[in-house]
ZANU-375217 format. One record per residue (C-alpha): x, y, z; residue in one letter. Coordinates in steps of 0.02 Angstrom, whole numbers, plus 50000, padded with zeros to 5 digits. Example, Ala and Ser with C-alpha at 12.3 -4.5 7.8 and 13.67 -1.06 7.14 Angstrom:
<atoms>
506154977550390A;506844994750357S;
</atoms>
This chain:
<atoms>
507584932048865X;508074939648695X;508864955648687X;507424963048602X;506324957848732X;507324965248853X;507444980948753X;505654981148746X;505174978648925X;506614992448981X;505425003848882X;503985000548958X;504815003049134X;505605018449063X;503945024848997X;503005019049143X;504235029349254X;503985045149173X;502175043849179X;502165041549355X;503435056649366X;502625067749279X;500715061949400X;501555067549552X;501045082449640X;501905092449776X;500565089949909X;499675072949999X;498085067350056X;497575070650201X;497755054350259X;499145055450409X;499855037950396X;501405044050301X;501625058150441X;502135043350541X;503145033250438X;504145052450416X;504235054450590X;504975034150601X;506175040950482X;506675054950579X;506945045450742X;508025031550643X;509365047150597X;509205054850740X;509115038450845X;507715041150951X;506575027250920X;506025026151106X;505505046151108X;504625041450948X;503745026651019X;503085037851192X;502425050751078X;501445041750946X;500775030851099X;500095044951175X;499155049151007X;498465030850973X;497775029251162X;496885045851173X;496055047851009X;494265042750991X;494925029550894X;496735024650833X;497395032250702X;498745016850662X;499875007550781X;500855012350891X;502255012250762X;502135005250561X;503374991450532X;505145000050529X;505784992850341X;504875009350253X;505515022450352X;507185014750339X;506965017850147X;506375035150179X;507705038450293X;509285042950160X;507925054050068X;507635064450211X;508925067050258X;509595074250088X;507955082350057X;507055086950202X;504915087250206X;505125086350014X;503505075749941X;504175076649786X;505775068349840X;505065056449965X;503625049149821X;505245044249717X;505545029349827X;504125022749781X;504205026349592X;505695017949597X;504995000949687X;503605003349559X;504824998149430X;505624985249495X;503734976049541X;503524978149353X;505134969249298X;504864956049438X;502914954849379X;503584952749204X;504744937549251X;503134930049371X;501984931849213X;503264922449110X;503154907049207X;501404905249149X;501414915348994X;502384917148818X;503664930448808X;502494942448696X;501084936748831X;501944943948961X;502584959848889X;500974966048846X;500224959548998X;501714971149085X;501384986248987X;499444983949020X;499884983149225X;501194997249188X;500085011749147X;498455008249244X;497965025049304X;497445017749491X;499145011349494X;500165023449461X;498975035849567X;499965024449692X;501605034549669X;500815048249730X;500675042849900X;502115040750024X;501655025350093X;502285007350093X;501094999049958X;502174998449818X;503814993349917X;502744980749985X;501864976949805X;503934976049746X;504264963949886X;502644953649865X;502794949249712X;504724946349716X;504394933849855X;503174925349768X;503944922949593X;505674916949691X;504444904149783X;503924897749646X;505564894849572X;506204887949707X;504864875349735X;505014869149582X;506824868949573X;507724849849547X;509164854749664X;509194849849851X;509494859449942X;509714874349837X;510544886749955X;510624903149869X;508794901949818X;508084896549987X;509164910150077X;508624923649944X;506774916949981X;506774918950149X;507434937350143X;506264943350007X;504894938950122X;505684945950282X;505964960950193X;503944960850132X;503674956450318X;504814971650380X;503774983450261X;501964978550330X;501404965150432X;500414956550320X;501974948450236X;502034936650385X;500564928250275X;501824923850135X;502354910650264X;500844901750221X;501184899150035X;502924894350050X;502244878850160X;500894873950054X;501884876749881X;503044864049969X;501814851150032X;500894851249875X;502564848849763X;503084835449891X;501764826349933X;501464814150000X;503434817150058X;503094829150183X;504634827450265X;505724831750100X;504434849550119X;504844852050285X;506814852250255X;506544862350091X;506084875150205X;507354874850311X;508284885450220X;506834899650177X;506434897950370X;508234902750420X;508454917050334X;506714923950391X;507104918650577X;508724926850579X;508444943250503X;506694944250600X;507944942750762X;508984955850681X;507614967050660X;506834963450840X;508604968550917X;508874983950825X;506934992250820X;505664991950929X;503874986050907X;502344993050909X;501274982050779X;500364974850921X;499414989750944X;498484984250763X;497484971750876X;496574986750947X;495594989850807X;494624975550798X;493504981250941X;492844990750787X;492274975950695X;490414971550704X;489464955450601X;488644970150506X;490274977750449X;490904960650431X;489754957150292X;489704971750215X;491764971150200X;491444953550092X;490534962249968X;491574977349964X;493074966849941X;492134954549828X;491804972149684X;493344979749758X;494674974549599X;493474985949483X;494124999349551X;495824995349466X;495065000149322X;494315017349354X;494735031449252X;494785021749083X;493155018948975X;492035005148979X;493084999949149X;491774995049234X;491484978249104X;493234973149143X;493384966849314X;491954953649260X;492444947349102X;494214943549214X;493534935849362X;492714921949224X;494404918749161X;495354918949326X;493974901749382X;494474894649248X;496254896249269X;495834891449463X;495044875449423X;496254871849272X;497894874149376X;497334872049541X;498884860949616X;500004872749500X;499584890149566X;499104883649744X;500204896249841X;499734909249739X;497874909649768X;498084902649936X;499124920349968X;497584930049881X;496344922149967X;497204923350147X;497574942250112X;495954945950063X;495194935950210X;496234946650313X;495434963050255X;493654958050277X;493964955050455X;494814973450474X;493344986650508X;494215000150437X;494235002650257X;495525010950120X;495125007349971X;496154998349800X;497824999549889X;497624987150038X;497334975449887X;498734979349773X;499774961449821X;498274950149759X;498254962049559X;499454951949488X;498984933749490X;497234942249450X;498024947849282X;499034932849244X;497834920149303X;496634929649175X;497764928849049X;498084911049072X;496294906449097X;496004915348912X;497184904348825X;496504889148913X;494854893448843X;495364896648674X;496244879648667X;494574869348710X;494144878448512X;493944870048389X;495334870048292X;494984882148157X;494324893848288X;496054894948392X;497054906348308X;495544920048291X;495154917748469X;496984921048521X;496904936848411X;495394942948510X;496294940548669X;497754949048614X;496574963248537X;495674964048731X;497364966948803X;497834979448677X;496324991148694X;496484991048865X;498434997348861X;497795010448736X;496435017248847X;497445016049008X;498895024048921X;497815037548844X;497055041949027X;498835041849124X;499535053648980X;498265063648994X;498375064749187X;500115066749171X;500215081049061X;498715090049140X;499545088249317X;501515093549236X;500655108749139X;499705113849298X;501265115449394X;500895098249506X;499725104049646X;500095106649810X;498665100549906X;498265093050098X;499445096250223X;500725103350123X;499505116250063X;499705135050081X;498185135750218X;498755121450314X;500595128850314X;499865143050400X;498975135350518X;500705125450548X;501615139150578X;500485147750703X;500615132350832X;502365129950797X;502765149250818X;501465152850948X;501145141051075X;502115134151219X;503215116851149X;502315106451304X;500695111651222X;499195095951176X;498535101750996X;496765092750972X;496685088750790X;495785079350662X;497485071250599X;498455072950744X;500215064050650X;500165077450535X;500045091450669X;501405083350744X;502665079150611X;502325098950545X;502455106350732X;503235097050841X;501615094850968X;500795082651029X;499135077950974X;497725068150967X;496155066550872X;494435065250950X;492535067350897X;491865067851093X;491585086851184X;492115077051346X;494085075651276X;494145094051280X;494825095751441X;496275084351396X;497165096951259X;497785115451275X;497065118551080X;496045113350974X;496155116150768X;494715113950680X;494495108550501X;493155123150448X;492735112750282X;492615094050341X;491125094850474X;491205080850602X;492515071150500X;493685065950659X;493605079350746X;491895089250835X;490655097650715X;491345115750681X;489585121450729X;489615113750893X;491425113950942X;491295132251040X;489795125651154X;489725109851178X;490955107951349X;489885117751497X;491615114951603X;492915124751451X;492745140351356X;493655141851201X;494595157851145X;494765159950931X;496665165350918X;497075160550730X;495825159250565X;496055157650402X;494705151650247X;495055134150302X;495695132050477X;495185139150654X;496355137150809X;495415139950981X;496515140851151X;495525130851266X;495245138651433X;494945126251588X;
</atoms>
């Protein structure tokens, strides 16, 4: 790598960084999953995993339906944990842990994309992935995709390197495998599939020597086994729980989630103009990459395909992000599948043809650019919004159960990990009038309607056996005491 290619791709991390920077806000979705991995985090300083565990089990089995497991794999929180703890319930602070994994996916991508790719290839291929508005919208989130996305990818390019490598056994590299995908493992469950890979990369480089595979992985294997006995010593589990949700899953749903996931890499190109084209014209290229390098790239698709196997078999649904590991070796398979296509030219036609590809790559880093800036500046100007639970409404609503009721009191909420992380309750979440009778209040979303939790309409009548007394409103929220 030359030192001005260096120099160049340190710029587009550097410019990428302060784009996602400058796209946070100071609020969150409402989505309560990173209420839990908080709450993880809390329990890790203040070493009370088990009390942790009891709680968040008593939300999962009384909702109408679980929320998440029992408890997320323990590798995020253990990355949230030194922010907390200097910051506190800060989402400004907490999001920069993920900004900062962002970064490192894109130099690791960059290095993965130049073991297909020419050096110029892969920069702009980098700085394309590095300002995609749906990516960086990522940032935003405190959640373990992009840690994971980091760790993915990391694994991934180190497998290929060491598959290929002429040096037996190569210690350092098999070690260094097998703890870039424990640590992908330790972030979310679904790095146990990067298991698969690593075996068939071997087998295919070593067949029909199958047994030369099986002691290449030796090494890879250790590592994984010994940390993963680490980890099971040190934190508890609670992944288990995930196996609850597939009561959800019906052959309906089932095929609906193949299409869904089929269209579903368009959406990484929302936002920027004439998008929509773009997933399509890639998917062509990425077949013929497929069928071109098939016993090359192996372990790469086979890791695509399995994870997005995976999520068609999972009822529940949440959008781009569960997909985020497979965007990669979409883009450089793409890429590759382009120049393979341009070199079945005719001769005279090459060089043109490789100037249109370079010129589709370009205008789409212009227009993704030109969106993220603009997101950027419009959030930074606006003073980053503060929106979802960390909103000025919800905080009030916060601070009446937290000031108000008795600590032993069961709060009945539409996102009951959020309740809980913000006041110390417990909580659950249900859409059935019979649950009532299991919780001391109930807080009702006023602008959601039956969105997990009873219709606001309904909510006062619907129990013959309770009666429910209002003792805090405000535009958004209504708290009623539930009398037995």
């Amino acid at each position: 790598m030359t030192k001005r290619d260096l120099f160049i791709l340190a710029l587009i991390v550097l410019a990428s960084s302060m784009l996602s920077f400058l796209m946070l806000t100071r609020g969150h979705l409402w989505w309560d999953d990173f209420a839990s991995y908080l709450m993880q985090a809390k329990s890790i300083l203040s070493w009370t995993l088990d009390d942790f565990m009891r709680r968040n089990a008593f939300t999962v089995e009384n909702s109408s339906y679980p929320p998440g497991p029992v408890a997320y794999p323990w590798g995020f929180p253990l990355l949230l944990t030194p922010v907390y703890a200097i910051f506190g319930l800060n989402p400004l602070a907490l999001k920069l842990v993920s900004l900062a994994f962002y970064a490192v996916f894109l130099v690791t991508f960059y290095f993965l994309a130049r073991t297909r790719l020419e050096e110029g290839e892969s920069l702009l291929l980098t700085g394309v992935i590095s300002v995609l508005p749906a990516l960086l919208a990522a940032n935003d989130l405190i959640l373990s995709d992009i840690p994971f996305l980091a760790f993915s990818t990391l694994s991934l390019f180190l497998l290929d390197r060491f598959s290929r490598s002429p040096k037996s056994p190569d210690f350092a590299a098999g070690l260094t495998l097998g703890a870039a995908i424990f640590m992908a493992f330790f972030l979310r469950t679904t790095g146990i599939l990067l298991l698969a890979p690593l075996g068939i990369s071997l087998l295919v480089d070593s067949w029909p020597r199958w047994l030369g595979a099986l002691k290449k992985a030796f090494l890879p294997a250790l590592a994984f086994g010994l940390l993963l006995t680490l980890q099971l010593a040190v934190f508890p589990g609670g992944q288990e729980s995930y196996f609850s949700h597939f009561s959800m899953l019906t052959p309906q749903r089932l095929l609906d989630n193949a299409l869904y996931y089929l269209w579903l890499p368009s959406w990484t190109f929302n936002g920027i103009p004439g998008g929509v084209v773009i997933y399509p014209i890639l998917a062509v290229f990425l077949l013929v990459s497929l069928l071109a390098q098939l016993r090359r790239d192996a372990a790469l698709h086979a890791y695509s395909l399995l994870t997005i196997f995976l999520f068609i078999a999972w009822p529940e649904r949440q959008g781009l992000r569960f997909i985020y590991p497979v965007l990669p070796f979409l883009f450089v398979s793409a890429f590759d599948g382009m120049k393979l296509a341009c070199a079945q030219l005719k001769t005279d036609w090459q060089k043109p043809a490789r100037r249109v590809v370079g010129g589709f790559w370009g205008l789409i880093l212009i227009a993704a650019l030109s969106v993220s800036a603009d997101s950027a500046y419009r959030n930074a100007s606006g003073g980053r919004e503060i929106n979802g639970p960390f909103d000025i409404y919800s905080n009030q609503m916060f601070s009446f159960i937290r000031e108000k009721t008795p600590a032993e009191s069961v709060i009945i909420f539409m996102r009951p990990r959020a309740l809980r992380l913000f006041t110390d309750r417990d909580s659950f979440m249900t859409e059935n009038c019979a649950d009532l009778v299991k919780g001391d209040y109930i807080s009702i979303h006023e602008k959601i309607g039956d969105v997990g939790q009873i219709p606001p309409e309904q909510v006062e009548s619907c129990h013959p056996a309770v009666t429910l007394e209002a003792v805090f409103n405000n535009k958004r929220f209504t708290v009623y005491k539930i009398q037995k």
